[in-house]
C-alpha positions in Angstrom: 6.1 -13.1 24.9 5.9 -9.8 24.5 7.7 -7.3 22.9 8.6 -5.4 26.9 9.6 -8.6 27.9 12.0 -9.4 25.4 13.6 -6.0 25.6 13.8 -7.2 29.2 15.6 -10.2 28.2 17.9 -8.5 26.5 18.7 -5.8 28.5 19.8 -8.5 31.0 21.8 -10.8 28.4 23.8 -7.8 27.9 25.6 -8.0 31.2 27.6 -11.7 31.1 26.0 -12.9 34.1 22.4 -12.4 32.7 23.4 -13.3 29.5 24.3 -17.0 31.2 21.1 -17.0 33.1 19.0 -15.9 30.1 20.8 -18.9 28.0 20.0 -21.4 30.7 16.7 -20.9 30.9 16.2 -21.7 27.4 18.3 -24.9 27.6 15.7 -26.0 30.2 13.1 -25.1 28.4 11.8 -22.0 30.6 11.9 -20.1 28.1 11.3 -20.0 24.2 14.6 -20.7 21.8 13.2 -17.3 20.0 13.7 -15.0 23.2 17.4 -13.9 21.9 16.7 -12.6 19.2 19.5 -10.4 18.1 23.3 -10.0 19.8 24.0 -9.2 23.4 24.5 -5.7 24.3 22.0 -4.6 21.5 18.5 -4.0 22.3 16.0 -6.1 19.9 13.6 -3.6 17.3 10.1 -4.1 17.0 9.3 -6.3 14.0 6.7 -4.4 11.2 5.4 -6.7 8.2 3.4 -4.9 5.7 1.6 -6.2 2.7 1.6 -3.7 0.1 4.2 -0.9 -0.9 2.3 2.2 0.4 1.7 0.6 3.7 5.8 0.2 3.4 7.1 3.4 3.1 4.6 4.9 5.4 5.2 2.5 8.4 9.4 3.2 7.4 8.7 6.8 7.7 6.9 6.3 11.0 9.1 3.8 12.4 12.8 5.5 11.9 15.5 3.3 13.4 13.3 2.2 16.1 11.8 -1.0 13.9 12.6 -3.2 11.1 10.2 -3.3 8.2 9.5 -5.6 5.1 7.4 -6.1 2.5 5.8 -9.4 2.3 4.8 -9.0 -1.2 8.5 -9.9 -3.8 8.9 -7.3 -6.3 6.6 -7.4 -9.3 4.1 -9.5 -7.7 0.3 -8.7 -7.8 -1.2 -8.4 -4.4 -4.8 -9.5 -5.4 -3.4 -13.2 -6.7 -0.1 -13.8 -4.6 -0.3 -16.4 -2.3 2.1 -16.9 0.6 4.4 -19.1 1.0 5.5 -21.4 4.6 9.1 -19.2 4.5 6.1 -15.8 4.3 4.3 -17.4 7.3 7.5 -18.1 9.2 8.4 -14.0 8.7 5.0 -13.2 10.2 4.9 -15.6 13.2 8.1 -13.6 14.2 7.1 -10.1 13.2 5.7 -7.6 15.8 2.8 -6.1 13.5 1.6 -7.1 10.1 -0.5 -3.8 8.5 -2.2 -4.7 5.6 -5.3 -3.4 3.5 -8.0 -5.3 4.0 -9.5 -8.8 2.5 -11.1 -6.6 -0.7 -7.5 -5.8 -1.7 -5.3 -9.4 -0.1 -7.9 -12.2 -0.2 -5.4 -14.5 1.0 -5.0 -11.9 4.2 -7.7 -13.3 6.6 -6.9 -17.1 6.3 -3.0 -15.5 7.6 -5.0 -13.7 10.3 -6.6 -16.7 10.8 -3.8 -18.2 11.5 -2.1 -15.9 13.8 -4.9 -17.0 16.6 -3.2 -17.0 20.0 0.2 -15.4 18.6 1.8 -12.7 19.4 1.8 -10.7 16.3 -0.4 -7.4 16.3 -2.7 -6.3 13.8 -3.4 -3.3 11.6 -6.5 -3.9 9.3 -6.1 -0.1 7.6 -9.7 -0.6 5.8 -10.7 -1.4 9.5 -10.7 2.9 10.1 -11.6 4.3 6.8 -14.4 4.5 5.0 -14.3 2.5 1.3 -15.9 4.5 -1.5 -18.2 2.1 -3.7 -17.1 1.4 -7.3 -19.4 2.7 -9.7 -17.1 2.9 -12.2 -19.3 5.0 -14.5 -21.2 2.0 -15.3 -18.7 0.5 -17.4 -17.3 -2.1 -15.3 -18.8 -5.6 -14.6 -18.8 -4.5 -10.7 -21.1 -1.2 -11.6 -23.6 -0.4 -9.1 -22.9 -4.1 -7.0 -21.9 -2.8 -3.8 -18.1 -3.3 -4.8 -16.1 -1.4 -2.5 -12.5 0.5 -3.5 -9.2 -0.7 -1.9 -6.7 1.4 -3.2 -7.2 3.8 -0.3 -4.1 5.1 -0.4 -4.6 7.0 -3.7 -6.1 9.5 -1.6 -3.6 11.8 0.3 -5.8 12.9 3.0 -6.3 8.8 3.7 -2.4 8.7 3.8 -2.3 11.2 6.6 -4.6 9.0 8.8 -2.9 5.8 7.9 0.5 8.1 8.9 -0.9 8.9 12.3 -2.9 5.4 13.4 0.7 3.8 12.3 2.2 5.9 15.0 -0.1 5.4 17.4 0.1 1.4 17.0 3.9 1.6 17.2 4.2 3.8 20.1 1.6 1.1 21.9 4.1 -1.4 20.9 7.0 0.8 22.3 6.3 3.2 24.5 9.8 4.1 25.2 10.1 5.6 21.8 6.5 7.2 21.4 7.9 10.9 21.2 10.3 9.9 17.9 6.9 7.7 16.6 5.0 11.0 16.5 7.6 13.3 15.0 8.2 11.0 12.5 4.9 10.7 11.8 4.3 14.3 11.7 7.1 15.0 9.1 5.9 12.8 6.6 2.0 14.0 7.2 4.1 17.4 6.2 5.5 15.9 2.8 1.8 14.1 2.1 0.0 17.7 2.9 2.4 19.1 0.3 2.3 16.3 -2.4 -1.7 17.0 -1.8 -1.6 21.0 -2.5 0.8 19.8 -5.3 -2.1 17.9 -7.2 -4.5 20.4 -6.1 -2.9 23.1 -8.1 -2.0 21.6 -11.1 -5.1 19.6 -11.7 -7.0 22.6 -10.9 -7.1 23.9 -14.8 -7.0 21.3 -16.7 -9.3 21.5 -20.2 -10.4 18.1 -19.1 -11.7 16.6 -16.3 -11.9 13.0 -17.8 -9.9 10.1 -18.1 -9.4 6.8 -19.4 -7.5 4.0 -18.1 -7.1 1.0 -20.4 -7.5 -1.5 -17.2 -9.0 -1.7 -14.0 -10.9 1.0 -11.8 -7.7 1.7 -9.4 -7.5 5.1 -9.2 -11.2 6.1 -7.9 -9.9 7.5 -4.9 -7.5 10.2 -6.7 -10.3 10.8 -9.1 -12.6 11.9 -6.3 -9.8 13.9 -4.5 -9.5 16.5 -7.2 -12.7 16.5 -9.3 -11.9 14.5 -11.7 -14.0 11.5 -13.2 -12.4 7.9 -14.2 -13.6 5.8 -16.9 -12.0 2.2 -17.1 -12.6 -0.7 -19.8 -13.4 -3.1 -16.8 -14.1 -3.0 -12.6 -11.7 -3.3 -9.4 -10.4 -6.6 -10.5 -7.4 -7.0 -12.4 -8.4 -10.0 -14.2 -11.5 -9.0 -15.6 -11.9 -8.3 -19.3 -14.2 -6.4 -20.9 -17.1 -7.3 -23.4 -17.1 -6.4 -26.7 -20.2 -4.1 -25.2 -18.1 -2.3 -22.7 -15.6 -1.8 -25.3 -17.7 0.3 -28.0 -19.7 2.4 -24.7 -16.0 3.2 -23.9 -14.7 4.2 -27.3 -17.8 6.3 -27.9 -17.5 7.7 -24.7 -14.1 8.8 -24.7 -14.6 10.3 -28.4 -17.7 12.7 -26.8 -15.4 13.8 -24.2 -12.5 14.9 -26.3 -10.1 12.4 -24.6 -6.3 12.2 -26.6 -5.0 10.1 -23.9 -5.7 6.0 -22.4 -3.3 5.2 -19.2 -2.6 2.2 -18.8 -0.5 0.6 -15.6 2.3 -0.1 -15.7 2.7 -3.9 -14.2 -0.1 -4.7 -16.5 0.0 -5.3 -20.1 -0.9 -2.9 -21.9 -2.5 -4.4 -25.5 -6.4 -3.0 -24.3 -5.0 0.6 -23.8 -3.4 0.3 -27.1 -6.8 -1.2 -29.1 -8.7 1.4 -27.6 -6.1 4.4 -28.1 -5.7 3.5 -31.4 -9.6 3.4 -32.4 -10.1 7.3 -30.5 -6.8 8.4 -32.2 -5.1 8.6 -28.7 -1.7 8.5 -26.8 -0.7 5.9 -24.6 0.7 7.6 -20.9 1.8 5.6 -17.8 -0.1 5.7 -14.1 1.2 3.5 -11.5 -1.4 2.5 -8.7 1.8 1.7 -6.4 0.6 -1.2 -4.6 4.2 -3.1 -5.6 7.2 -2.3 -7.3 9.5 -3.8 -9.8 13.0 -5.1 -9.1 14.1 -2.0 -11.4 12.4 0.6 -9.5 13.4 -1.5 -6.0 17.0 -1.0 -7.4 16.5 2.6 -8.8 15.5 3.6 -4.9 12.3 4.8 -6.2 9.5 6.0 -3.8 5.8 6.4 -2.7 5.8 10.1 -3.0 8.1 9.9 -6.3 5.5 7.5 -8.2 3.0 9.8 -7.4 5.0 12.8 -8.7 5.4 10.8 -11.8 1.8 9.9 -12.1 0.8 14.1 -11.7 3.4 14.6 -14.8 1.1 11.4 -16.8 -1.8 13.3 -15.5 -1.1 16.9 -16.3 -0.1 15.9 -19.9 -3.4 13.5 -20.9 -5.7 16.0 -19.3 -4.2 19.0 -20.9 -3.1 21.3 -17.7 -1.7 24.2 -18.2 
């Protein structure tokens, strides 16, 4: 049933008669136990499940008080390795639109889609309208040079802006009726992106170096290319590589012919390799946050996108020496 249809069915259960008819037609079976889905008098929102924290916020920003959004990730949990659960499936089945990454970010993602065949839950593959930069990962990582694309697409602000505006576009397909709000929405937060971009721009601009280390995985290509900067990791895009003793001397050699005095590590990952490494170049240890999840702290703190990304320009400006 669509979502028209069951605004329809509402809008009638409001008025006592309809609201007898509409209950009737379920007890016979005419209609599906799920088409009430909220109280009479109140007209049902649309229904948005997103996969990763970004996708969140944005889709929140977009959707005002016309739609309900979640997060189908818990807090803390890694998004390459979490697996769904029956309850997560149930939340889907009755969702409106699921927006994720892509399978190169949520590997369990297409056996979901999969299973939303002949459902009617829409869609919204974001690595579907973009264009994935290859890891090369400065030839460090075990992925180097292998046709490995990025996922973490929305380390790049210009990205965000077209994620922003196809997120509106999807929604005001969804509800047409509230197209006009979609778009302003969308276009305020495009504002605040625009600005956090300018932001980085400015104060990445003059920095002594344009290097940096991270004690971990290759997530933060996409910010790297934005401003000019070049990343260095101990290991490729996945999260549960490690990196050879090999890897691990090129690295440290590296970083002590570029001048580096800072490793970043993440900070939902442990951070032992950043500390080795730091340790053997003399270096400080400083905090980036890819954003793909957060932690029950930050949940409860009422921390945001466009706050962790503040926080990651501070890490920035000090490890690369800005003025």
């Amino acid at each position: 049933m669509s979502l028209t249809h069951k605004r329809a069915l509402n809008e009638m259960s409001s008025n006592k008669f309809g609201g007898i008819l509409v209950a009737a037609l379920i007890f016979l079976g005419w209609l599906p136990a799920g088409s009430l889905l909220c109280a009479p008098g109140s007209p049902r929102k649309a229904s948005i499940m997103t996969s990763v924290f970004p996708l969140l916020e944005f889709a929140r920003a977009v959707a005002g008080e016309e739609a309900e959004v979640k997060l189908l990730l818990p807090p803390g949990a890694g998004v390459h390795t979490w697996q769904p659960r029956p309850s997560d499936l149930g939340k889907l089945y009755a969702s409106d639109l699921f927006i994720f990454i892509g399978s190169r970010l949520e590997p369990w993602a297409q056996d979901i889609i999969k299973s939303l065949s002949g459902r009617k839950v829409r869609v919204l593959e974001v690595s579907g309208f973009l264009t994935l930069m290859e890891s090369g990962n400065e030839g460090h990582g075990q992925e180097a040079g292998h046709g490995v694309f990025d996922p973490h697409v929305w380390l790049d602000f210009e990205y965000d802006q077209t994620i922003v505006r196809r997120i509106g576009e999807t929604l005001s397909e969804l509800v047409p009726a509230a197209a006009a709000t979609f778009r302003t929405n969308a276009e305020s937060y495009i504002e605040k992106l625009k600005t956090m971009d300018e932001l980085y721009k400015k104060d990445l601009g003059s920095c002594r170096l344009r290097t940096f280390i991270v004690g971990g995985h290759a997530a933060f290509g996409y910010l790297a290319r934005r401003y000019n900067l070049k990343q260095i990791s101990l290991y490729g895009l996945s999260p549960d590589a490690e990196p050879t003793p090999k890897q691990m001397i090129e690295v440290i050699n590296l970083s002590r012919k570029e001048g580096l005095r800072a490793v970043f590590f993440e900070s939902n990952v442990n951070p032992k390799l950043a500390k080795v490494l730091a340790k053997e170049i003399q270096a400080k240890t400083l905090t980036l946050n890819p954003g793909h999840n957060l932690s029950k702290e930050e949940i409860a703190a009422g921390m945001t996108f466009l706050r962790l990304m503040e926080q990651n320009l501070k890490a920035l400006k000090e490890g690369l020496g800005c003025e």
